[in-house]
TILUMTOR-817199 format. One record per residue (C-alpha): residue number from 1; chain; z, x, y. Coordinates in nm, 2 decimals, m for minus. Layout:
BEGIN
PT num chaine     pz     px     py
PT NUM      A      Z      X      Y
...
//
This chain:
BEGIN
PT num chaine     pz     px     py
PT   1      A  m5.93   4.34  m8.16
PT   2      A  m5.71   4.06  m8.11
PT   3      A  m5.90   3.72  m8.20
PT   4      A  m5.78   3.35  m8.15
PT   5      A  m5.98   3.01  m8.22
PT   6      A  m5.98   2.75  m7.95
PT   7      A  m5.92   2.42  m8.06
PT   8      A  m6.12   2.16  m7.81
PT   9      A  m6.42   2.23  m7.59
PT  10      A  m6.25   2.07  m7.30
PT  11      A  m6.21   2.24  m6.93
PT  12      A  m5.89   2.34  m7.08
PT  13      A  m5.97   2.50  m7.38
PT  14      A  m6.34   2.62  m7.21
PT  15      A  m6.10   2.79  m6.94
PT  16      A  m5.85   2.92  m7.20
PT  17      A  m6.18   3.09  m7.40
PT  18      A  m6.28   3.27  m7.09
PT  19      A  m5.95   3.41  m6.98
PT  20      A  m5.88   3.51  m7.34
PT  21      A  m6.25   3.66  m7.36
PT  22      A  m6.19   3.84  m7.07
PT  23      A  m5.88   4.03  m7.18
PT  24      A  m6.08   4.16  m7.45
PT  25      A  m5.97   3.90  m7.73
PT  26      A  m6.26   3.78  m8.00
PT  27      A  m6.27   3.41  m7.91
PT  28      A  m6.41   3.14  m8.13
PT  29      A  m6.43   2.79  m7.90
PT  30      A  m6.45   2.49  m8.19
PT  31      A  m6.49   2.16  m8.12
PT  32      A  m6.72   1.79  m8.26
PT  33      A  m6.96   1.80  m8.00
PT  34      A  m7.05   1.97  m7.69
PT  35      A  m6.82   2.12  m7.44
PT  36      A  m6.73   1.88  m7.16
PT  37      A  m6.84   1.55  m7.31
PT  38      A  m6.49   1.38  m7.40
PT  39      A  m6.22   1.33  m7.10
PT  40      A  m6.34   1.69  m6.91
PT  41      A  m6.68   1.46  m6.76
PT  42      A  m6.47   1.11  m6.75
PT  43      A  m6.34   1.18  m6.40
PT  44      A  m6.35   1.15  m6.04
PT  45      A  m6.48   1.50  m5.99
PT  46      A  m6.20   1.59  m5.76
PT  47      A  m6.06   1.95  m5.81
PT  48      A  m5.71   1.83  m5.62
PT  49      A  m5.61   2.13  m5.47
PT  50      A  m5.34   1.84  m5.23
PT  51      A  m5.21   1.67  m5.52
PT  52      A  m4.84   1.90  m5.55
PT  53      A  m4.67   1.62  m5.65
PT  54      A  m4.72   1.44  m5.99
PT  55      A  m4.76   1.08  m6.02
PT  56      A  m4.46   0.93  m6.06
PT  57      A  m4.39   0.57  m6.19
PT  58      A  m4.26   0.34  m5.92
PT  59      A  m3.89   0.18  m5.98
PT  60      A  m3.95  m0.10  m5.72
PT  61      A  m3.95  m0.41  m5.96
PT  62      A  m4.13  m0.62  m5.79
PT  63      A  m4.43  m0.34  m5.80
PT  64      A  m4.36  m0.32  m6.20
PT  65      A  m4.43  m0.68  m6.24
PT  66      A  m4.74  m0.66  m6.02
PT  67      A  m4.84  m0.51  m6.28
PT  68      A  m4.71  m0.64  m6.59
PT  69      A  m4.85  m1.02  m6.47
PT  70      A  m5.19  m0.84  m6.37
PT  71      A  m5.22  m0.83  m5.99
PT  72      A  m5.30  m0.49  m5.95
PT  73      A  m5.64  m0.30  m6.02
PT  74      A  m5.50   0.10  m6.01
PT  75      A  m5.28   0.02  m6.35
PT  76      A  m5.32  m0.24  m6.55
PT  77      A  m5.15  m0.31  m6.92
PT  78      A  m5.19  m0.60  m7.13
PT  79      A  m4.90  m0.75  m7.34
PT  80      A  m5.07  m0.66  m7.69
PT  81      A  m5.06  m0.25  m7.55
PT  82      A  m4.68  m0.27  m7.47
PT  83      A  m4.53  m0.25  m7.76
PT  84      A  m4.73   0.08  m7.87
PT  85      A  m4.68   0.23  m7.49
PT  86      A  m4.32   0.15  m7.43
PT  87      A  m4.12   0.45  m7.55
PT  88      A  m4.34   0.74  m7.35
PT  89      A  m4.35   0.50  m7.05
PT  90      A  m3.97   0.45  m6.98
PT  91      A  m3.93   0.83  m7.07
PT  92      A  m4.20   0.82  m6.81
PT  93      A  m3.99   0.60  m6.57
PT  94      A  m3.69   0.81  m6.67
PT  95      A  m3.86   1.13  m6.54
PT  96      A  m3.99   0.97  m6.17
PT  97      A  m3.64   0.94  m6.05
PT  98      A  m3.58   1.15  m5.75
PT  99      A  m3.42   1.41  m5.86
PT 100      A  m3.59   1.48  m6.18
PT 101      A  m3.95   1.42  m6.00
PT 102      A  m3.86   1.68  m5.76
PT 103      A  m3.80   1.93  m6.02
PT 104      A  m4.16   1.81  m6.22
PT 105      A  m4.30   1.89  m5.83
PT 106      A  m4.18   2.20  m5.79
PT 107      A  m4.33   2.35  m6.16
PT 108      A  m4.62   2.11  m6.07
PT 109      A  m4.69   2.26  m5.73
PT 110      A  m4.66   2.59  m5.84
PT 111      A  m4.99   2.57  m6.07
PT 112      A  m5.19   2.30  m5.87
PT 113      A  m5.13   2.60  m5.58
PT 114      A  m5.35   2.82  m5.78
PT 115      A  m5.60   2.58  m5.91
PT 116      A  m5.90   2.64  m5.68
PT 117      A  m5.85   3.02  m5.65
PT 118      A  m5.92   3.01  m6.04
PT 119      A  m6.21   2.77  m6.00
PT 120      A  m6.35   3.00  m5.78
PT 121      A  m6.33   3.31  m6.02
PT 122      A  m6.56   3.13  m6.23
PT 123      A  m6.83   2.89  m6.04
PT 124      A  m6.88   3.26  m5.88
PT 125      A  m6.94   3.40  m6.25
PT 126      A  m7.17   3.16  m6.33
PT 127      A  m7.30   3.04  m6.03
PT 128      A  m7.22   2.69  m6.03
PT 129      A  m7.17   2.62  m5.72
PT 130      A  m7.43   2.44  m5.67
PT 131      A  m7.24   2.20  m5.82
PT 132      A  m6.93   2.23  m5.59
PT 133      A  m6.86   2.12  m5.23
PT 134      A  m6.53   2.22  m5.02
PT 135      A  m6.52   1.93  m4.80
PT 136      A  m6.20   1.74  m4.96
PT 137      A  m6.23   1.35  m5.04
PT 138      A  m6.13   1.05  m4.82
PT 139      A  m5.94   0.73  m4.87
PT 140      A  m5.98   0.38  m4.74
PT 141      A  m5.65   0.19  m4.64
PT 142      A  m5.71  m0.22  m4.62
PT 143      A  m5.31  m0.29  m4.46
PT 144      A  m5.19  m0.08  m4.21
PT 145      A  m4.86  m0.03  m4.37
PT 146      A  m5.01   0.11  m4.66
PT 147      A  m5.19   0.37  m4.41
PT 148      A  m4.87   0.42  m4.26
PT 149      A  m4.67   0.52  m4.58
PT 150      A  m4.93   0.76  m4.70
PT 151      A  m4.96   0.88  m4.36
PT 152      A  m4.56   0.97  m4.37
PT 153      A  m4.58   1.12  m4.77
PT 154      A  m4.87   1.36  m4.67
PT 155      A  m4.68   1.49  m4.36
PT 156      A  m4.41   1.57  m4.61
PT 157      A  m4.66   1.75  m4.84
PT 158      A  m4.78   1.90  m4.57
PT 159      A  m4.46   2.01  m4.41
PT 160      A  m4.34   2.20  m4.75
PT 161      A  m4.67   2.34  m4.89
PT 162      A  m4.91   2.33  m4.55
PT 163      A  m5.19   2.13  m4.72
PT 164      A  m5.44   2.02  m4.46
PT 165      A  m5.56   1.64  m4.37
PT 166      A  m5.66   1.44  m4.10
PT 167      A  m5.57   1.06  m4.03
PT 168      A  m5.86   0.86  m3.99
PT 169      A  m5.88   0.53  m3.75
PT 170      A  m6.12   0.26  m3.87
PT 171      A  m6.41   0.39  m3.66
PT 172      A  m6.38   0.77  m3.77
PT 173      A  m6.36   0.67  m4.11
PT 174      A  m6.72   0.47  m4.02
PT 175      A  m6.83   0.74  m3.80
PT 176      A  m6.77   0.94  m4.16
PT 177      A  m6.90   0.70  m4.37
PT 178      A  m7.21   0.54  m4.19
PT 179      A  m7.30   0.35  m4.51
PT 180      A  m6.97   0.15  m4.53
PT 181      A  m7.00  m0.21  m4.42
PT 182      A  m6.63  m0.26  m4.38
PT 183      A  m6.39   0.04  m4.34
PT 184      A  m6.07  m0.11  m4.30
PT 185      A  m5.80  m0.02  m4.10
PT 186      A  m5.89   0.35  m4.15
PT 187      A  m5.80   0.60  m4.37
PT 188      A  m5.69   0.98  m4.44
PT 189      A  m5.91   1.26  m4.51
PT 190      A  m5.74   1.57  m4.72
PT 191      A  m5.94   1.78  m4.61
PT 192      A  m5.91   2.10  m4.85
PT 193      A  m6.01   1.94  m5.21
PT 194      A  m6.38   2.02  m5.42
PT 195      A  m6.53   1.77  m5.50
PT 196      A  m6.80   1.86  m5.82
PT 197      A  m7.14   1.66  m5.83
PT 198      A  m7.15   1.68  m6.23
PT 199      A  m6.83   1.74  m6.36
PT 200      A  m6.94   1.77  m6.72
PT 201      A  m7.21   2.03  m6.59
PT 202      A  m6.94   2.24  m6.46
PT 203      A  m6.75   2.26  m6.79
PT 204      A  m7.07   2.31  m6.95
PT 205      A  m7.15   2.60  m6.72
PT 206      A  m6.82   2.76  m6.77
PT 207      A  m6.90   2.75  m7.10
PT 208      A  m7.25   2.91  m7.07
PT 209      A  m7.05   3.20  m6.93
PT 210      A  m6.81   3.22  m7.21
PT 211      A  m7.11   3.24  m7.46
PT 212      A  m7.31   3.47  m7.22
PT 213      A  m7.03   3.69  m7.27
PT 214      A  m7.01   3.71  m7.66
PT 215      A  m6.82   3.43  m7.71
PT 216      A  m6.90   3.16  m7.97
PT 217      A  m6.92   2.77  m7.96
PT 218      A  m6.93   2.57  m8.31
PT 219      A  m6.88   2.23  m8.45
PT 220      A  m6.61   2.12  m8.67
PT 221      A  m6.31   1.92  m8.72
PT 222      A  m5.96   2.06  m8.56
PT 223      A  m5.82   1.84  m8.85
PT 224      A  m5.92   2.11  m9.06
PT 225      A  m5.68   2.37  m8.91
PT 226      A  m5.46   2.57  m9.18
PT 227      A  m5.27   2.89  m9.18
PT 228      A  m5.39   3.12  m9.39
PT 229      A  m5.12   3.31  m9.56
PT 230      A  m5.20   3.61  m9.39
PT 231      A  m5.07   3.55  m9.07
PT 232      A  m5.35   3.41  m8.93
PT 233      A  m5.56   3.07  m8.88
PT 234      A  m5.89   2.90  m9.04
PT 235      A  m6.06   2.61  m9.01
PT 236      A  m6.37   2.55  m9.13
PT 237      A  m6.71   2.48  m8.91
PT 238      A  m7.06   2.38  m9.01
PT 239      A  m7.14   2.73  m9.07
PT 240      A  m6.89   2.77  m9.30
PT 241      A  m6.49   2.91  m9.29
PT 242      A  m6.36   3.10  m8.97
PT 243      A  m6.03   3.27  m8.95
PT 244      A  m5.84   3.44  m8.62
PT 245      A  m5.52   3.59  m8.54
PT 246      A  m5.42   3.29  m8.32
PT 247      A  m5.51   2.93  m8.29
PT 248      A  m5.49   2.74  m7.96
PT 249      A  m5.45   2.34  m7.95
PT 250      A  m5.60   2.24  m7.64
PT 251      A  m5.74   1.86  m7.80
PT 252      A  m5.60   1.65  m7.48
PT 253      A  m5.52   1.31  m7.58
PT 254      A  m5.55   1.41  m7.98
PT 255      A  m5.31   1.72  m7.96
PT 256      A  m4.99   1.55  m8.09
PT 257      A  m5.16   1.37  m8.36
PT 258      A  m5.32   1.69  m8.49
PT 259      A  m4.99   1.86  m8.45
PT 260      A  m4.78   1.57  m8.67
PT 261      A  m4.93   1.76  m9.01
PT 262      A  m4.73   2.10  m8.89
PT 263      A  m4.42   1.87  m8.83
PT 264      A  m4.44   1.86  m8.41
PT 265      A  m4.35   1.54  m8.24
PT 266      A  m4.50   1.49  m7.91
PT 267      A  m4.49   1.17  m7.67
PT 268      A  m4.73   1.11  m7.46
PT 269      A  m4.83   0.87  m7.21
PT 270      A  m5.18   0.80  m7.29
PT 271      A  m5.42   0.61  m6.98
PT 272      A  m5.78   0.49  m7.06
PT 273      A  m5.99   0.52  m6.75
PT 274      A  m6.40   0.37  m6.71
PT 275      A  m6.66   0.51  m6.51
PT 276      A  m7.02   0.41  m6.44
PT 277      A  m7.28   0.52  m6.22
PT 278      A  m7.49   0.30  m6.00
PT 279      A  m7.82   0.43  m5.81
PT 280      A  m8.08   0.25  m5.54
PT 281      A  m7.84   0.19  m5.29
PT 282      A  m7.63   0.36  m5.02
PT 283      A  m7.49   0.70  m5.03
PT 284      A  m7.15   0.83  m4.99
PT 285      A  m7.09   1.15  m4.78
PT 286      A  m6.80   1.22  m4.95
PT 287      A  m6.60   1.09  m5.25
PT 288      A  m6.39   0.77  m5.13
PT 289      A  m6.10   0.61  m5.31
PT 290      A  m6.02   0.23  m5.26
PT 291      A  m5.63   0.26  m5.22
PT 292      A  m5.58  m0.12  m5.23
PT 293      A  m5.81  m0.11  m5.55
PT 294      A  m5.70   0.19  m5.71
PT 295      A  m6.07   0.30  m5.79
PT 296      A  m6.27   0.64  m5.66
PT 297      A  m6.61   0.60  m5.56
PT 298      A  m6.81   0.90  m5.59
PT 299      A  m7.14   1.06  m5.48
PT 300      A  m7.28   1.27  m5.82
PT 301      A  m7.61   1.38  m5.96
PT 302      A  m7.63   1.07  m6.12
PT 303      A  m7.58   0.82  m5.83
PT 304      A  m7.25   0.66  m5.69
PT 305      A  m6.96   0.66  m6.01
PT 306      A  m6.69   0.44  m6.02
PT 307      A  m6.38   0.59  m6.15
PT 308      A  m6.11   0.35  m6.24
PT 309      A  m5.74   0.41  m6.23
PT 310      A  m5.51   0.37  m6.59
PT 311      A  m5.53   0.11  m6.83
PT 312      A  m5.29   0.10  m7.12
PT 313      A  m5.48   0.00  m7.44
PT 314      A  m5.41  m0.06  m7.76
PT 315      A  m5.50   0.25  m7.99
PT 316      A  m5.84   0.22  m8.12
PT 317      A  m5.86  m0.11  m7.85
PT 318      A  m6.20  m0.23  m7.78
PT 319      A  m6.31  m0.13  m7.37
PT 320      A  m6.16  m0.42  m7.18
PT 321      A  m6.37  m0.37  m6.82
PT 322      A  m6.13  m0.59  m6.62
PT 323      A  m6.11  m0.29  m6.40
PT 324      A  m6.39  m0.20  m6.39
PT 325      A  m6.55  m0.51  m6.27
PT 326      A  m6.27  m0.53  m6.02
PT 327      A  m6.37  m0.19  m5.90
PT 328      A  m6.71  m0.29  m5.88
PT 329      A  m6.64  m0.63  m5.69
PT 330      A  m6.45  m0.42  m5.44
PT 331      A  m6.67  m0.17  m5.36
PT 332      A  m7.01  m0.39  m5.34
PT 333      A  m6.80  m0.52  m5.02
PT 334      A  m6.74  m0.16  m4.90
PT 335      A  m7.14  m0.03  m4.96
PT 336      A  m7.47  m0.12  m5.11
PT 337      A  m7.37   0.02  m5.46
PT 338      A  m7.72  m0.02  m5.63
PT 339      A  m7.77  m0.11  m5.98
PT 340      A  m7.57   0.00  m6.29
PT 341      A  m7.74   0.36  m6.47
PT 342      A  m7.59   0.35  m6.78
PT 343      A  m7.62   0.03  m7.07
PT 344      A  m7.26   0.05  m7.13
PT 345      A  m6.97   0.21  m6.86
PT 346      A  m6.80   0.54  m7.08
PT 347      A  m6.44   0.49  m7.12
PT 348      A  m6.17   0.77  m7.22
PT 349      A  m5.80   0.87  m7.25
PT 350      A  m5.61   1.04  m7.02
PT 351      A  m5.30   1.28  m7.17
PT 352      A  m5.03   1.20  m6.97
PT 353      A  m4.65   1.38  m7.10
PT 354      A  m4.32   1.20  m7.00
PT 355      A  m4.19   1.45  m6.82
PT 356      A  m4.55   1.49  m6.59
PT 357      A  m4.57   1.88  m6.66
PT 358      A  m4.86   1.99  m6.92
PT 359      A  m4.75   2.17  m7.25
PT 360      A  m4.82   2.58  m7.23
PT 361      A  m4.70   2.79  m7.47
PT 362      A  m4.61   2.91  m7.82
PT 363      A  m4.54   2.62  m8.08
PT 364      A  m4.15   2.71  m8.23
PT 365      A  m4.19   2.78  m8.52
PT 366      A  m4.54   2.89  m8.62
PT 367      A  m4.65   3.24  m8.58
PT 368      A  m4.96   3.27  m8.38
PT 369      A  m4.99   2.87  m8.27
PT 370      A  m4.98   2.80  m7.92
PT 371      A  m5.06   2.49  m7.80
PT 372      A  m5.21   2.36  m7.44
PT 373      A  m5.24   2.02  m7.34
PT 374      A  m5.08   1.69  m7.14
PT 375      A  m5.24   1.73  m6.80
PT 376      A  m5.30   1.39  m6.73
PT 377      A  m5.52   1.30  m6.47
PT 378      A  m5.57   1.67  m6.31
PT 379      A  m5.72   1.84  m6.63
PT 380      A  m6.03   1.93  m6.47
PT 381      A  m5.83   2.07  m6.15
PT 382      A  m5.57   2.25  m6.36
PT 383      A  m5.81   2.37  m6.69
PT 384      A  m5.86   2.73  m6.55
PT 385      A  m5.50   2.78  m6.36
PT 386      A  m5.29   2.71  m6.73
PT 387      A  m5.59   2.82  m6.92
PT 388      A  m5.48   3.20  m6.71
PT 389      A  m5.12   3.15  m6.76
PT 390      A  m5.16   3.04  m7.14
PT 391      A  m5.37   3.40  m7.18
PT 392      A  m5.15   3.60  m7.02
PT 393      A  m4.83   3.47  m7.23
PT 394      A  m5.05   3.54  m7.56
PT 395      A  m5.14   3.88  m7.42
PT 396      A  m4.78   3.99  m7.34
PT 397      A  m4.87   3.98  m6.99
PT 398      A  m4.59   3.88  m6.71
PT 399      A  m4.72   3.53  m6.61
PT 400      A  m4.86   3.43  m6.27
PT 401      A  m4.61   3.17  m6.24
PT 402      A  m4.28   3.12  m6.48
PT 403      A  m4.39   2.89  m6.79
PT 404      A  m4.02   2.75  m6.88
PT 405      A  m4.10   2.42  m6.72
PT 406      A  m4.38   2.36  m6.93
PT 407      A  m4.29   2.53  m7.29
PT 408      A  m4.30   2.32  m7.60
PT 409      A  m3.98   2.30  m7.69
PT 410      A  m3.85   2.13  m7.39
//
């Protein structure tokens, strides 16, 4: 029997397990703590089924200094982060010219197409769909030119992939909405997205199914990763050494640092991004993003969450919840948002790669090492579409989609 250990207990490498599991592989899913409690539950809970186009970084200089002086709330970077950003984030800027960007979309598109058929194989599996609505997500436009532009991008998305969406005028939106004090000038609503209630519950059901089915979860540290000299993997676990066939990096943010020790250097574009829920006041039908203030407001188990946009901190930086509070600010004018849930907001990294495409495939030059990682903000929409296409390239099956854009070596 084929057997592979999964480095990171992720939606990535939770989805990765199951597809692997269910090709008959013996599947070892390692990790520090519990699935789904790093970056997998730090998110807006939107499964972005519209999003076929990557972010890409503006080249409108004025924009760029918006943010380098502060005046925006959806990026922010202080002077101290720079230095340690700078290389990934002109690579970054390098990559979001047109041309280039429209050959990122068209890989991109191709796996975000497939992400909520594969969500669906499993939340059927392991009934979570309690979890789950299919109602898509809205956003709130202050400035009708800003309505106006995204109005004119979606028609393009539209045009070439037939996403759905509906344009909102300031009374639909508080029609919608009937607990927003102030809707603007209106708003979109795409109107095909999930949105997930808990979306650390959801990974940690997947991951109930993957150990309902024979796999097996433990703790230890990825750091301890070797090859074993018989053409295989170990690492070793709190209950002791475990080898496998293959080895899978799927550690988001901490991939290329893990990957440095086998000689592998990867850029990345690493975001921080806060949440924090707040409970006792009004309710959200839907999840809500603030475009002028670059912040989702959510409905989850837990109350209304705040999910802030990027923040560019300095490695090992103390939370700065500028944007937060900004966030926060912003949306006690939209709603009654209640008081805060949690002591302290969480706060976690984002893997973002230069070139905007995730990292699927075999690492060059070490047998039975395949690595997975680098999907920025759209981990938990993409976990179970390139967790398939990762399984089928280990299991010499012919891919759903073609995986040169996102191979390692690129």
């Amino acid at each position: 029997m084929k057997s592979a250990i999964i480095l990171g207990a992720g939606i990535v490498g939770v989805a990765t397990a199951l597809h692997l599991q269910q090709r008959g592989w013996s599947v070892v899913l390692l990790d520090r703590k519990e699935p789904g409690r790093e970056t997998s539950h730090g998110n807006a809970g939107i499964i972005q089924s519209e999003a076929l186009r990557p972010y890409p970084m503006s080249h409108d200089w004025r924009v760029l200094a918006n943010i380098a002086i502060g005046r925006t709330n959806g990026v922010r970077c202080t002077i101290a982060a720079l230095p340690r950003h700078l290389g990934p984030l002109l690579c970054y800027w390098w990559h979001s010219f047109p041309a280039r960007h429209a050959r990122a979309s068209a890989a991109y598109a191709q796996i975000i197409g497939c992400a909520v058929r594969e969500h669906e194989a499993f939340s059927r599996q392991c009934e979570a769909r309690n979890l789950i609505r299919r109602d898509g997500f809205r956003i709130l436009y202050r400035e009708q030119p800003a309505l106006e532009a995204a109005v004119a991008a979606a028609k393009t998305v539209r045009e070439a992939y037939g996403v759905k969406f509906s344009v909102m005028t300031s009374r639909d939106l508080q029609q919608a909405e009937p607990a927003l004090a102030d809707a603007g000038v209106g708003g979109m609503h795409w109107l095909e997205p999930w949105t997930v209630f808990d979306p650390g519950a959801l990974v940690s059901a997947y991951a109930d199914l993957f150990t309902r089915l024979g796999g097996h979860i433990v703790r230890g540290d990825a750091q301890s990763l070797s090859a074993n000299g018989n053409g295989g993997w170990s690492v070793t676990t709190e209950d002791g050494g475990m080898e496998a066939g293959a080895a899978v990096i799927a550690l988001g943010p901490w991939s290329p640092d893990l990957l440095k020790r086998f000689g592998y250097r990867f850029s990345m574009v690493r975001k921080r991004g806060y949440f924090r829920h707040y409970a006792g006041g009004s309710r959200l039908d839907l999840p809500l993003y603030d475009a002028a203030n670059g912040y989702v407001l959510a409905p989850m188990t837990k109350g209304a969450r705040i999910t802030t946009g990027a923040e560019f901190a300095p490695p090992g930086g103390k939370p700065d919840l500028t944007q937060l509070a900004h966030a926060e600010q912003a949306a006690r004018e939209l709603l009654d948002l209640g008081r805060p849930v949690e002591p302290k907001p969480w706060f976690g990294t984002r893997p973002c790669m230069p070139d905007m495409l995730p990292v699927i495939g075999a690492a060059p030059r070490h047998r039975g090492l395949w690595l997975h990682f680098g999907h920025g903000h759209h981990g938990l929409t993409l976990g179970p579409t390139t967790g398939r296409l990762i399984a089928e390239l280990m299991n010499n099956e012919a891919p759903m989609v073609d995986p040169f854009p996102y191979r390692p070596e690129r």
